[in-house]
gemmi code that builds the backbone of each chain (N, CA, C; Angstrom):
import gemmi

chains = {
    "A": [
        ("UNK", (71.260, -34.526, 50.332), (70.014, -35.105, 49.829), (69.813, -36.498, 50.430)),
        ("UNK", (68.649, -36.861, 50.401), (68.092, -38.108, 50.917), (67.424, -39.352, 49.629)),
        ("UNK", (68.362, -40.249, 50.126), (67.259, -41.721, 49.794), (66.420, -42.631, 50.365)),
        ("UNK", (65.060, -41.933, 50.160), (64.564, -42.974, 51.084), (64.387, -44.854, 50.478)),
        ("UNK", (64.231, -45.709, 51.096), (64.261, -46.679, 50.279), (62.594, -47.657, 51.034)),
        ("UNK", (61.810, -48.627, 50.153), (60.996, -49.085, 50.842), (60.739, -49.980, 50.228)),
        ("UNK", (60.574, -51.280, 51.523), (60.673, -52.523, 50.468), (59.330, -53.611, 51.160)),
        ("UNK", (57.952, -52.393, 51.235), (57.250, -53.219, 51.836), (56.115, -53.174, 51.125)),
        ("UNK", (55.190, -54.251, 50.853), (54.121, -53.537, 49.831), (53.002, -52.445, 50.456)),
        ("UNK", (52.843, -51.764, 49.643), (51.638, -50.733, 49.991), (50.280, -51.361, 50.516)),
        ("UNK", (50.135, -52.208, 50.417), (48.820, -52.782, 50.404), (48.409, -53.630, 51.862)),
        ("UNK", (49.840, -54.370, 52.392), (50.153, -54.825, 53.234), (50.404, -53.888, 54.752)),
        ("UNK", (51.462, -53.163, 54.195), (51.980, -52.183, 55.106), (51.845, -50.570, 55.140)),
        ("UNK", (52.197, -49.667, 55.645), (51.893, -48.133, 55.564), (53.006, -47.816, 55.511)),
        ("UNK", (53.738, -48.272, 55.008), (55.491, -47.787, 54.616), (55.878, -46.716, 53.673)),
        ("UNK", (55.360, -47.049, 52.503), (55.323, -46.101, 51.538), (54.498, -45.182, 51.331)),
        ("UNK", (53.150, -45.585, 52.189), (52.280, -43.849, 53.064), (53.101, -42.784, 53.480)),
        ("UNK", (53.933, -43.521, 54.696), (54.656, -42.625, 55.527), (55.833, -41.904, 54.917)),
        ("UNK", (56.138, -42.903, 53.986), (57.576, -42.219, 53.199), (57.161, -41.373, 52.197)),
        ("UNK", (55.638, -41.593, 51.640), (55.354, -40.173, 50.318), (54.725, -38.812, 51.585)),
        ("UNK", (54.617, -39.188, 52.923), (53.863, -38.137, 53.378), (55.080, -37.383, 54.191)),
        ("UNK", (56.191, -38.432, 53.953), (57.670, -37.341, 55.494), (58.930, -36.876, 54.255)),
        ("UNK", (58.551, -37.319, 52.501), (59.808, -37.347, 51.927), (59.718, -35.770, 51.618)),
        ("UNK", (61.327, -35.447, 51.945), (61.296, -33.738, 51.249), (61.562, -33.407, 49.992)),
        ("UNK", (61.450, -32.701, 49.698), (61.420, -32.105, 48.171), (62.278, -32.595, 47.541)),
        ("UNK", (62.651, -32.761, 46.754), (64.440, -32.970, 45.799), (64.778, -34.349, 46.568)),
        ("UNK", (63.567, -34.985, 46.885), (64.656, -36.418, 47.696), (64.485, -37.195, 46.688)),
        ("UNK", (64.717, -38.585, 46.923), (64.583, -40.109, 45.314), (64.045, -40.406, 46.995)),
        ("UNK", (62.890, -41.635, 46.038), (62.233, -42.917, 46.791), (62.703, -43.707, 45.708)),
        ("UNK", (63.496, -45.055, 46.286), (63.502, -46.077, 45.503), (62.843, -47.234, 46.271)),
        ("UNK", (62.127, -47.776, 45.064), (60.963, -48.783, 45.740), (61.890, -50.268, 45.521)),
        ("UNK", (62.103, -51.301, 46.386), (62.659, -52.200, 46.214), (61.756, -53.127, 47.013)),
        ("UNK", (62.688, -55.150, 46.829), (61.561, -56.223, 47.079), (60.120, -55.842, 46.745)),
        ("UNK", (59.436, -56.202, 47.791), (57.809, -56.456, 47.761), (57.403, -54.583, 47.777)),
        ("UNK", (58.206, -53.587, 48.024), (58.108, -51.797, 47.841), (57.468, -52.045, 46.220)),
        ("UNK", (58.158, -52.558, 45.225), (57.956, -52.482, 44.140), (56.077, -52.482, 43.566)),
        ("UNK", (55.690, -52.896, 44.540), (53.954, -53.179, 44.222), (53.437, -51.440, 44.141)),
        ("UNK", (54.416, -50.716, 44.858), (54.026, -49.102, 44.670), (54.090, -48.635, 43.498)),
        ("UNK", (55.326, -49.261, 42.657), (54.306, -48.415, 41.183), (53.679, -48.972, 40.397)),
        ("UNK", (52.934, -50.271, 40.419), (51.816, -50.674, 39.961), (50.962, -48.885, 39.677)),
        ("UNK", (50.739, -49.591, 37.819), (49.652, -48.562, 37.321), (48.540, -49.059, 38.102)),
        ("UNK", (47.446, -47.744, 37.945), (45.999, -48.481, 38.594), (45.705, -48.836, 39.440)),
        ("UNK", (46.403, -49.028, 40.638), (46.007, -49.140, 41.657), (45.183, -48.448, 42.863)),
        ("UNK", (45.425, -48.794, 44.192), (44.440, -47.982, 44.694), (45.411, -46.847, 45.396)),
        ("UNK", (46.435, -46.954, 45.328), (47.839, -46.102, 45.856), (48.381, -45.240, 44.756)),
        ("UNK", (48.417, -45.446, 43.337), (48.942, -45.042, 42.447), (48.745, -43.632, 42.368)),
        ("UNK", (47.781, -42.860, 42.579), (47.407, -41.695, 42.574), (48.073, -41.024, 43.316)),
        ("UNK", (48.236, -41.241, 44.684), (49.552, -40.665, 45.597), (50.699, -40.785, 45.547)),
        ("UNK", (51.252, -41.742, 44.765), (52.660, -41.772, 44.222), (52.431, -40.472, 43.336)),
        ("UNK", (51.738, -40.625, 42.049), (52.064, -40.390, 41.075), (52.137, -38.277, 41.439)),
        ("UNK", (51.180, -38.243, 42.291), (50.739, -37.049, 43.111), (52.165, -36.511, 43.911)),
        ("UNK", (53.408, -37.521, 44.250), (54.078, -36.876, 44.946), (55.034, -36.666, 44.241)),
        ("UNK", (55.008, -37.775, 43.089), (56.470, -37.476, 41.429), (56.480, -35.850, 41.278)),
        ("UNK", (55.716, -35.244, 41.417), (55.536, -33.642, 41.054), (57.401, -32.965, 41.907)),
        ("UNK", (57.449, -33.723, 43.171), (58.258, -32.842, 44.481), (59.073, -34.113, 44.601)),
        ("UNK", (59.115, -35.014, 44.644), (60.576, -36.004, 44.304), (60.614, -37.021, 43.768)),
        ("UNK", (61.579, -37.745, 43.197), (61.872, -38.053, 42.046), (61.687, -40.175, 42.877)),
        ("UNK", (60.933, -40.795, 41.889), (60.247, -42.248, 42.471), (61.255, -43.128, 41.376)),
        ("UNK", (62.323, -43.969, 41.797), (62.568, -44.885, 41.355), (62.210, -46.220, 41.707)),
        ("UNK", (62.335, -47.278, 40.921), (62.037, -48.818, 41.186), (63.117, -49.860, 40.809)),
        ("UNK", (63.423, -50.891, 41.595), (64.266, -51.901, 41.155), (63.842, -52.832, 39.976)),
        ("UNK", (64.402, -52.687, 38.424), (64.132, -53.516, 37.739), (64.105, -55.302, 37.943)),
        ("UNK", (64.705, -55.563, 38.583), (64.743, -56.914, 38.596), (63.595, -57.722, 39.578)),
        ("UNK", (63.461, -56.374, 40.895), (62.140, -56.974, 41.982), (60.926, -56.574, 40.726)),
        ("UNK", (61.078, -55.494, 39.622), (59.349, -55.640, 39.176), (59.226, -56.858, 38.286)),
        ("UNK", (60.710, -57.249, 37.587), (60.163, -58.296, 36.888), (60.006, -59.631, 37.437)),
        ("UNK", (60.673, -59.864, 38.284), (60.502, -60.988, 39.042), (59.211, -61.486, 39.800)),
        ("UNK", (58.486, -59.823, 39.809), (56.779, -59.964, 40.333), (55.894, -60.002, 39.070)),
        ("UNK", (56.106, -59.706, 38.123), (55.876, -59.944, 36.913), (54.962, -58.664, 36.424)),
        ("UNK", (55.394, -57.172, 37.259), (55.075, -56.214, 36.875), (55.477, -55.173, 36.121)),
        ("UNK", (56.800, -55.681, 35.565), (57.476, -54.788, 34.977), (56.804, -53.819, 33.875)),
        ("UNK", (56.163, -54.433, 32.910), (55.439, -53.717, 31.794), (54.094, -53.042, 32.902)),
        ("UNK", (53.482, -52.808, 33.732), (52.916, -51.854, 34.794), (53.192, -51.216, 35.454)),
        ("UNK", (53.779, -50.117, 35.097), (54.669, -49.615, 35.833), (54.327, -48.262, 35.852)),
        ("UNK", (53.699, -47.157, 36.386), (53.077, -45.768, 36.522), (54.583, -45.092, 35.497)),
        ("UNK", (54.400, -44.199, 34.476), (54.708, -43.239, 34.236), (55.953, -42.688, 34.727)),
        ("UNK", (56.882, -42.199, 34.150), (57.840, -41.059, 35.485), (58.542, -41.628, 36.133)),
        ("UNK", (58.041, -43.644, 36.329), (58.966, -43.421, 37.260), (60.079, -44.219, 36.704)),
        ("UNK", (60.884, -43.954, 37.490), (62.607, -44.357, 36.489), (62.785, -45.889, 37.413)),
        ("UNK", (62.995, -46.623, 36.118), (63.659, -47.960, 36.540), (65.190, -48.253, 36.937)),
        ("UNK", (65.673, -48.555, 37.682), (67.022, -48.715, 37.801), (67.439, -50.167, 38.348)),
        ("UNK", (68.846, -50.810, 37.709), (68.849, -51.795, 37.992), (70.256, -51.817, 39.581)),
        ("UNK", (70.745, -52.600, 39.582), (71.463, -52.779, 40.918), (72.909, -51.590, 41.061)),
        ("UNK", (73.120, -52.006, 39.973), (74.597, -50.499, 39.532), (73.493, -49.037, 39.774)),
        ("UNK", (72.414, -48.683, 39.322), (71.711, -47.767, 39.728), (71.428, -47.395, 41.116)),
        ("UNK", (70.799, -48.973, 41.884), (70.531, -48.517, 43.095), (71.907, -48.489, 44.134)),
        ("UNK", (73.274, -48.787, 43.804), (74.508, -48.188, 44.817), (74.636, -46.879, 44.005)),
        ("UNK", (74.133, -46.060, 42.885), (74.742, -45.136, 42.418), (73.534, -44.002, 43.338)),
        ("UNK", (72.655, -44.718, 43.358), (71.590, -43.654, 44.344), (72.290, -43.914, 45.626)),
        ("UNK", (72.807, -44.473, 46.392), (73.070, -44.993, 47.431), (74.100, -44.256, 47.605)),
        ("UNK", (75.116, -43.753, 46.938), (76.091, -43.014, 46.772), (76.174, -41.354, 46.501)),
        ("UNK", (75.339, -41.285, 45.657), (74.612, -39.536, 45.384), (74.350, -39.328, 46.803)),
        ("UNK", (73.284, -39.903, 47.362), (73.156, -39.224, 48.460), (73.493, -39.184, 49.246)),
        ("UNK", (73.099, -38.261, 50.679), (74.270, -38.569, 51.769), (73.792, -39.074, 52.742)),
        ("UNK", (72.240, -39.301, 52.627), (71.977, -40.424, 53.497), (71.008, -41.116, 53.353)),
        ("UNK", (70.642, -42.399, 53.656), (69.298, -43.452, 53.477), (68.549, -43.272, 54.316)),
        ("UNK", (67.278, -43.090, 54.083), (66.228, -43.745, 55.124), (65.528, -44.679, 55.180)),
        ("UNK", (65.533, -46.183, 55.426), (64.866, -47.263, 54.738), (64.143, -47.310, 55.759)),
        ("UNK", (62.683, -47.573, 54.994), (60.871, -47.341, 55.582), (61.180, -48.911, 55.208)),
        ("UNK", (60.639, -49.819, 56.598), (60.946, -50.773, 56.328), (59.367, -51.368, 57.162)),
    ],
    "B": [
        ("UNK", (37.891, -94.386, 50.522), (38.112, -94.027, 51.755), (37.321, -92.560, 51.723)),
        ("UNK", (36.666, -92.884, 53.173), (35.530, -91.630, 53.554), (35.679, -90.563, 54.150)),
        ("UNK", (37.357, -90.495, 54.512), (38.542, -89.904, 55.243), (38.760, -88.258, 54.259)),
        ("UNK", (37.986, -88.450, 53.349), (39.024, -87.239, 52.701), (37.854, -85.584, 52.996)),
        ("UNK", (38.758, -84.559, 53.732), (37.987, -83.356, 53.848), (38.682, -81.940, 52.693)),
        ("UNK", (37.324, -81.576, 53.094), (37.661, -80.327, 52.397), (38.530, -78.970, 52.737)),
        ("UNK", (39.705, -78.861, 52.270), (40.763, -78.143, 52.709), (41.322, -76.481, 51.783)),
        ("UNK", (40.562, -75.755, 52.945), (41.065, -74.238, 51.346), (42.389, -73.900, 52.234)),
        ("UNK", (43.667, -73.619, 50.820), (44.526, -72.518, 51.441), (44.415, -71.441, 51.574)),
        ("UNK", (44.546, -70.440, 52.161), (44.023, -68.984, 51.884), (45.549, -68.037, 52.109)),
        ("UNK", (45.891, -67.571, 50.578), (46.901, -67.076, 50.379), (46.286, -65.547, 50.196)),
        ("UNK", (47.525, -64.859, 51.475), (47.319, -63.460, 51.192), (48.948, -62.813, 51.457)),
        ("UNK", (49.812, -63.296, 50.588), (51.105, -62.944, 51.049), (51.860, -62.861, 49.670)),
        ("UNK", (52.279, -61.757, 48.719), (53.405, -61.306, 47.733), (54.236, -62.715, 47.940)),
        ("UNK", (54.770, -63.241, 46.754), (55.605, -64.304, 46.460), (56.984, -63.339, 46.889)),
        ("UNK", (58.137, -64.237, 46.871), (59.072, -63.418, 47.024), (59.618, -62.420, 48.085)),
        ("UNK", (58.781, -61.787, 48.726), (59.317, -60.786, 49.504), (59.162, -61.319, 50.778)),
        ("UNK", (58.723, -62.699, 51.033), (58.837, -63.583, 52.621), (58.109, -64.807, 51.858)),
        ("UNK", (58.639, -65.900, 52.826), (58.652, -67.615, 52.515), (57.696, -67.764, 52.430)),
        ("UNK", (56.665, -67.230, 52.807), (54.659, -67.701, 53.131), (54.564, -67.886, 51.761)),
        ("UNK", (54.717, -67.888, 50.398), (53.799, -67.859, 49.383), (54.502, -69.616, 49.267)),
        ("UNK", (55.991, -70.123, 49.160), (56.323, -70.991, 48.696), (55.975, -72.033, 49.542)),
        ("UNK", (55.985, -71.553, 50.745), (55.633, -72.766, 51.507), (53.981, -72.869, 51.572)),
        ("UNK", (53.261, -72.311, 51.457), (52.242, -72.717, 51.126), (51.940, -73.252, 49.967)),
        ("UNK", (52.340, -73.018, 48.691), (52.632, -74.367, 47.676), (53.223, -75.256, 48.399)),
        ("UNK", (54.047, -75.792, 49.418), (54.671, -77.179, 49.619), (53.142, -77.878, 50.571)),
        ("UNK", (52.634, -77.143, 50.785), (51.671, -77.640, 51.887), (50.704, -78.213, 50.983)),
        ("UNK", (50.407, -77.506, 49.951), (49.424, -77.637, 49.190), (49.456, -78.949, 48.329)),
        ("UNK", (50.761, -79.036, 47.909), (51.084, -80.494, 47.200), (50.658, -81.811, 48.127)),
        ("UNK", (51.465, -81.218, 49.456), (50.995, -82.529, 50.341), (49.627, -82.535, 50.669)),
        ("UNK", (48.768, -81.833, 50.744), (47.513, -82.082, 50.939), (46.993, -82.563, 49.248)),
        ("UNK", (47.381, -82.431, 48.179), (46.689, -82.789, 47.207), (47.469, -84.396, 47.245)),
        ("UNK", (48.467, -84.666, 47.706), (49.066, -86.175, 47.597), (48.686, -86.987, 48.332)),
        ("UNK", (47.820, -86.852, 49.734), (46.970, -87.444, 50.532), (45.517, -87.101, 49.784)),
        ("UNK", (45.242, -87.129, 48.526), (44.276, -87.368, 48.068), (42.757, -86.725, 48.658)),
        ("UNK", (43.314, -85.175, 49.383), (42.407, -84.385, 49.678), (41.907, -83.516, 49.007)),
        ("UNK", (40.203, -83.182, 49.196), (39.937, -81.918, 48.589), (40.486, -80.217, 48.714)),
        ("UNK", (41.569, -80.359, 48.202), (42.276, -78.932, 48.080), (41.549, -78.157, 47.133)),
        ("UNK", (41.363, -76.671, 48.335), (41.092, -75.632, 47.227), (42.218, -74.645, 47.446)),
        ("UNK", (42.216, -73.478, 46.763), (43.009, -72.306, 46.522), (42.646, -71.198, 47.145)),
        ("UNK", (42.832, -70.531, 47.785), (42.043, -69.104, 47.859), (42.832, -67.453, 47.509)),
        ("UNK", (42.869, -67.098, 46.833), (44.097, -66.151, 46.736), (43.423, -64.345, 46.973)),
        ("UNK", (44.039, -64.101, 48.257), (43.328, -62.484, 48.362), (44.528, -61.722, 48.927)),
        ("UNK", (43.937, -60.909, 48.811), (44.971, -59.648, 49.494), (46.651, -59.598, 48.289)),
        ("UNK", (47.022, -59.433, 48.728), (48.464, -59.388, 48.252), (48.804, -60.977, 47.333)),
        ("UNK", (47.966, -61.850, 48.234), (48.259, -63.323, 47.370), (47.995, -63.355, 46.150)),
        ("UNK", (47.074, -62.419, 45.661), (46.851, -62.256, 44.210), (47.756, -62.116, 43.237)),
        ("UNK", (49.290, -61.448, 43.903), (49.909, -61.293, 43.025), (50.582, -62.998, 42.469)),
        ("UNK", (50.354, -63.846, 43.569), (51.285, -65.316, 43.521), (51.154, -65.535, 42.345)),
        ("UNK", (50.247, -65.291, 41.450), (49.862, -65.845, 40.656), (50.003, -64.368, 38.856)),
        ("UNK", (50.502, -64.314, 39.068), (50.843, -63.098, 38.609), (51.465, -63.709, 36.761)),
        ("UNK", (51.027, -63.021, 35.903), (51.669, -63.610, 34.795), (52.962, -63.208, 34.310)),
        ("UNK", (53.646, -63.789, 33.975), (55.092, -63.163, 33.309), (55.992, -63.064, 34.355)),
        ("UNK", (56.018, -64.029, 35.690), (57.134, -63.086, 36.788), (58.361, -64.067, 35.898)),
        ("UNK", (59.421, -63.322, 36.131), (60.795, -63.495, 35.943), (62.001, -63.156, 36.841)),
        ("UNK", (62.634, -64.285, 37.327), (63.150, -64.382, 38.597), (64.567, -64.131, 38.834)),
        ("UNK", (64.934, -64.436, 37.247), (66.293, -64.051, 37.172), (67.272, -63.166, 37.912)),
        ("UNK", (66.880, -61.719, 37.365), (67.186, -60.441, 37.968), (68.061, -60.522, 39.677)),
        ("UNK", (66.794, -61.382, 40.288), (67.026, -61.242, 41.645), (67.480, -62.878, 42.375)),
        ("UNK", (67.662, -63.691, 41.459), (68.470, -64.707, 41.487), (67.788, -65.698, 42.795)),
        ("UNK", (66.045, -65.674, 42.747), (65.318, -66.745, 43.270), (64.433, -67.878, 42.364)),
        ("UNK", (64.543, -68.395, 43.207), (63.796, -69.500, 42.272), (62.155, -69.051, 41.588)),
        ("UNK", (61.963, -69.200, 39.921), (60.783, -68.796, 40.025), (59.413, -70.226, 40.167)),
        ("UNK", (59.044, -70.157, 41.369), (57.777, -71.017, 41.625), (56.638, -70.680, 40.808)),
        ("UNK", (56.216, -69.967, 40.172), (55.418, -69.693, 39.663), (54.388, -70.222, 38.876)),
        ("UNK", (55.227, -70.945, 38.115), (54.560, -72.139, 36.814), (53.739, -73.325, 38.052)),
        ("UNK", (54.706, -73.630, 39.060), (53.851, -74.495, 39.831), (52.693, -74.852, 39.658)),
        ("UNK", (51.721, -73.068, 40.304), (50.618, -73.417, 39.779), (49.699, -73.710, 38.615)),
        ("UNK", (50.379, -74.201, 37.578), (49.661, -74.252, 36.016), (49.867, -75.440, 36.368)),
        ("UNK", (50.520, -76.169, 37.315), (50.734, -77.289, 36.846), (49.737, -78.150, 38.482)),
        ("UNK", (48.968, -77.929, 38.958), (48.384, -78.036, 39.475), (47.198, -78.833, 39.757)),
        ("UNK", (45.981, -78.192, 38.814), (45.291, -78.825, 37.999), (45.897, -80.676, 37.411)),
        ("UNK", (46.757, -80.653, 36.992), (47.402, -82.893, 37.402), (47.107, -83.267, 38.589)),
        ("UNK", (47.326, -82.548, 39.645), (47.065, -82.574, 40.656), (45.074, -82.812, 41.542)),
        ("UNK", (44.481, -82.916, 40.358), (43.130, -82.572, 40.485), (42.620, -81.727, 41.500)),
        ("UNK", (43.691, -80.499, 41.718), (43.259, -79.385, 42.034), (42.435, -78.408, 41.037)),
        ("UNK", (41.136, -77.960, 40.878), (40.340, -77.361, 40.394), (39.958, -76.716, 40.680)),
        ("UNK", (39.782, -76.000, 42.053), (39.315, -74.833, 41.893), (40.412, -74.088, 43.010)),
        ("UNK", (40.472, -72.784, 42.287), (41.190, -71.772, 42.660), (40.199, -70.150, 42.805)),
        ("UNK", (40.159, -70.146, 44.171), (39.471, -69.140, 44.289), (40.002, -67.472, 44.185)),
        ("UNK", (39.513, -66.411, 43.278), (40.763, -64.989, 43.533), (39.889, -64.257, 43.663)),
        ("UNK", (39.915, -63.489, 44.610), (39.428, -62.351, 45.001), (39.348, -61.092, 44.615)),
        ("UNK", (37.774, -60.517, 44.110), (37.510, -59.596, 42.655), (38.260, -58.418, 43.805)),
        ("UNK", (38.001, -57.857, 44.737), (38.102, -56.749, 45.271), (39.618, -56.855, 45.545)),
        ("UNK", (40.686, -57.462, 45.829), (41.815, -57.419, 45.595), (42.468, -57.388, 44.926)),
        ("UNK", (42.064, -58.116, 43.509), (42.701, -57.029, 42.047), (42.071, -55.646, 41.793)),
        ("UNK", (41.086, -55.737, 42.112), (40.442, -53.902, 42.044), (41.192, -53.328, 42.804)),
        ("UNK", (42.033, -53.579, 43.919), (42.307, -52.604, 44.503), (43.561, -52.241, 44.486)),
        ("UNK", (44.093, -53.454, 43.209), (46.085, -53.458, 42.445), (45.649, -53.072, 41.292)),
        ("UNK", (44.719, -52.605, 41.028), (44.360, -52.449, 39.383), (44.755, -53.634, 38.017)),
        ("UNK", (44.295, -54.561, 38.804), (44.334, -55.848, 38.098), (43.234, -56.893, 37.698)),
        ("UNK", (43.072, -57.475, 36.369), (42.034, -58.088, 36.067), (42.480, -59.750, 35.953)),
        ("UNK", (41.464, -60.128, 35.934), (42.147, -61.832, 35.354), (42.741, -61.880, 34.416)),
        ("UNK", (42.789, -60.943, 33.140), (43.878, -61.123, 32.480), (45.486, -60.890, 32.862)),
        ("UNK", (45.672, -60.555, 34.014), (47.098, -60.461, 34.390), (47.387, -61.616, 35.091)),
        ("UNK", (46.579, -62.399, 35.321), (47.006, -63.630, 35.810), (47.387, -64.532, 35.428)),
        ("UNK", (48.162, -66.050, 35.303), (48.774, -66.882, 34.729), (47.566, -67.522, 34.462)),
        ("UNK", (46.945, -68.467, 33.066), (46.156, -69.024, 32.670), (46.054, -70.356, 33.677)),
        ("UNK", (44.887, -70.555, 34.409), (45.257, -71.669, 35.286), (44.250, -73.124, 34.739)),
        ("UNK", (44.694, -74.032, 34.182), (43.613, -74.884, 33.845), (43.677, -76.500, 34.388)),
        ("UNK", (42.607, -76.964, 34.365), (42.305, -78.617, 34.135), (41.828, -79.321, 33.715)),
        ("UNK", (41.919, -80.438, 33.522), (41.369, -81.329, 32.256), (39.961, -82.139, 33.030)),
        ("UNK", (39.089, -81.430, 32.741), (37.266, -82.243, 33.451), (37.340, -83.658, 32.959)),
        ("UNK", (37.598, -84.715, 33.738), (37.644, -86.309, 33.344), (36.199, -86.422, 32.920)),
        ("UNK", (35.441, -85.833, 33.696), (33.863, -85.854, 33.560), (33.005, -85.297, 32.192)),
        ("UNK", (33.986, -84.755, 31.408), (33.439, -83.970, 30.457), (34.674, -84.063, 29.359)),
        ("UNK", (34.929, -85.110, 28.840), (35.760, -85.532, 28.104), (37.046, -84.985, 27.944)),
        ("UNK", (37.421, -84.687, 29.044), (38.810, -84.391, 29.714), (38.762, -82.678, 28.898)),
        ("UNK", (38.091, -81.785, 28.615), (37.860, -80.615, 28.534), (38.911, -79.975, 29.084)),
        ("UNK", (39.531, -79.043, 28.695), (40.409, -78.922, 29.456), (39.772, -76.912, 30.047)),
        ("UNK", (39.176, -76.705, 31.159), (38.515, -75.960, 31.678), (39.411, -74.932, 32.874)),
        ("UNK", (39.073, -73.337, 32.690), (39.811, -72.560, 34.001), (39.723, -72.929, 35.334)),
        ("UNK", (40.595, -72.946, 36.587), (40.424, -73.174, 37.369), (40.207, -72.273, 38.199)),
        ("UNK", (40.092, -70.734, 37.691), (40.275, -69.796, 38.353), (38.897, -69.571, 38.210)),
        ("UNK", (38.692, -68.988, 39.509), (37.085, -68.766, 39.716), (37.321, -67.489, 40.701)),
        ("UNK", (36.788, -66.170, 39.965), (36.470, -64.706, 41.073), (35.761, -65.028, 42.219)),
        ("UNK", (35.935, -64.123, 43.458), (34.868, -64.544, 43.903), (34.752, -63.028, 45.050)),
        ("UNK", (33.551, -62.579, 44.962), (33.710, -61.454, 46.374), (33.815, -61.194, 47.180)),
        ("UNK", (33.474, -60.913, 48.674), (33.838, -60.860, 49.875), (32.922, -61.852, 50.609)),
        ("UNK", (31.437, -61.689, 50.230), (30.780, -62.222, 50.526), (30.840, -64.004, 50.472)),
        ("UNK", (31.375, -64.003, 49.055), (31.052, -65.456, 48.750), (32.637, -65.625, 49.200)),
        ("UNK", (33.674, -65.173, 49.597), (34.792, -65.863, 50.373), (34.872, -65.982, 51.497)),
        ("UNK", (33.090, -65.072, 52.361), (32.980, -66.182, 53.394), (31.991, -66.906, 53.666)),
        ("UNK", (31.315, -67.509, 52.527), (30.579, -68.357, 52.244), (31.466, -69.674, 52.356)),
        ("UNK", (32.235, -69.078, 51.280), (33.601, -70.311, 51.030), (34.446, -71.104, 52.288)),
        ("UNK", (34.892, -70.051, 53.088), (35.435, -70.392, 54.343), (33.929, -71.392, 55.409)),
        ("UNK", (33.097, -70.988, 55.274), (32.550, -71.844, 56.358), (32.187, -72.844, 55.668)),
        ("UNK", (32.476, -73.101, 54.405), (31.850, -74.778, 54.240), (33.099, -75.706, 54.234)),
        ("UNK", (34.361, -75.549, 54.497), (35.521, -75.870, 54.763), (35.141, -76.722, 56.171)),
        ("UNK", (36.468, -78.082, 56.107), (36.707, -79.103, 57.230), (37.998, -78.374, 57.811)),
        ("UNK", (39.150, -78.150, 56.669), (39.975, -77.099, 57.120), (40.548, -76.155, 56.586)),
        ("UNK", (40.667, -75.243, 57.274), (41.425, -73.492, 56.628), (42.819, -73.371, 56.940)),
        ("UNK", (43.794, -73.482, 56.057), (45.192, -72.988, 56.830), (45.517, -71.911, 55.959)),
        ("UNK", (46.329, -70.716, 56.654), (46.176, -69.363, 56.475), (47.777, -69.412, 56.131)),
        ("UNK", (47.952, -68.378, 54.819), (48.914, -68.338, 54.969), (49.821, -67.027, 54.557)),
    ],
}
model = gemmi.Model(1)
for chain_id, residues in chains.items():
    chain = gemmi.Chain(chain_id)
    for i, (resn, *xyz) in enumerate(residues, 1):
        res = gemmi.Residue()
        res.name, res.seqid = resn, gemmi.SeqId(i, " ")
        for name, pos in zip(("N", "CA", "C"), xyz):
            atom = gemmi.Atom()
            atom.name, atom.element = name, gemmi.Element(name[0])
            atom.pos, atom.b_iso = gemmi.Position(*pos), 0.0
            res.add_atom(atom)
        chain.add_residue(res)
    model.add_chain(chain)
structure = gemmi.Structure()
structure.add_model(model)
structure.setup_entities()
């Protein structure tokens, strides 16, 4: 299985385009740094995240959403994890792909 | 002195995830300490700079944030944010940090500094500027 990881904002960059449009089924996206603006509720991206949660599983770094001060906005589904989380994803799988 | 121009920053860069947001607060101080007309401009992604509730802990950076509340001493007053760039984070002025100043002119009132503004009127804004630094 795959982790992809992306730590660029959606808004800025096409990082997390490319990673909800190449990720395979059963993979984790964990959104980290300035990635974290991807699960902003409401946005103009949110719909395609939330559209790809169906086929793999969207985590986020707790500490980059609160530090952006988005933590309580956070789409649905998706699972927060803090730093022991993101080496335990880092470890499940057998390999990273960081959309950078 | 007849020396003093009108100077917008124009922030379009996420705090935190690269130096552009902080160092454009350091720029900004020094242009408000040479006793210039500083404005604000916050679009694109800069919208978030200003973001309410960030907490920095977690990720063990400094949080700059409050800076700007504290600004306004600075007789910085107007802060320009861009309506179509929270529309397009699904964000309203209420997610933003309360930004205010005290109107000397109006019995020190203490009044928002945050002012929406659309595409149009941010480039209205830009051409009546002496200078623009981008950041």
């Amino acid at each position: 299985m795959m982790l992809h990881t992306v730590n660029k904002s959606p808004f800025e960059k096409n990082s997390l385009n490319s990673c909800l449009n190449c990720a395979a089924e059963g993979s984790t996206i964990l959104l980290i740094e300035d990635g974290v603006y991807g699960a902003l509720k409401g946005s103009s991206i949110a719909d395609k995240v939330q559209a790809a949660m169906g086929k793999v599983t969207v985590c986020a770094l707790g500490p980059d959403l609160a530090a952006r001060g988005i933590a309580d906005k956070v789409i649905d589904g998706i699972k927060v994890v803090d730093y022991a989380g993101f080496v335990a994803l880092s470890v499940e799988n057998d390999k990273v792909q960081a959309w950078l | 002195m007849s020396d003093t121009k009108k100077f917008l920053y124009v922030n379009r860069k996420a705090p935190y995830g690269t130096i552009y947001a902080l160092e454009s607060l350091e720029v900004v101080l020094i242009g408000a300490a040479f006793e210039q007309d500083v404005q604000l401009l916050f679009m694109d992604d800069g919208v978030f700079q200003i973001a309410k509730g960030q907490d920095t802990k977690g990720i063990e950076n400094k949080n700059f944030s409050p800076t700007y509340t504290a600004l306004g001493d600075y007789e910085i007053t107007k802060m320009y944010v861009s309506q179509e760039s929270l529309d397009e984070r699904g964000l309203t002025i209420d997610d933003l940090m309360p930004l205010t100043y005290e109107d000397e002119d109006d019995d020190w009132a203490e009044k928002s500094s945050i002012i929406v503004v659309n595409n149009a009127e941010i480039a209205a804004l830009m051409e009546e500027q002496d200078v623009v630094l981008s950041f």
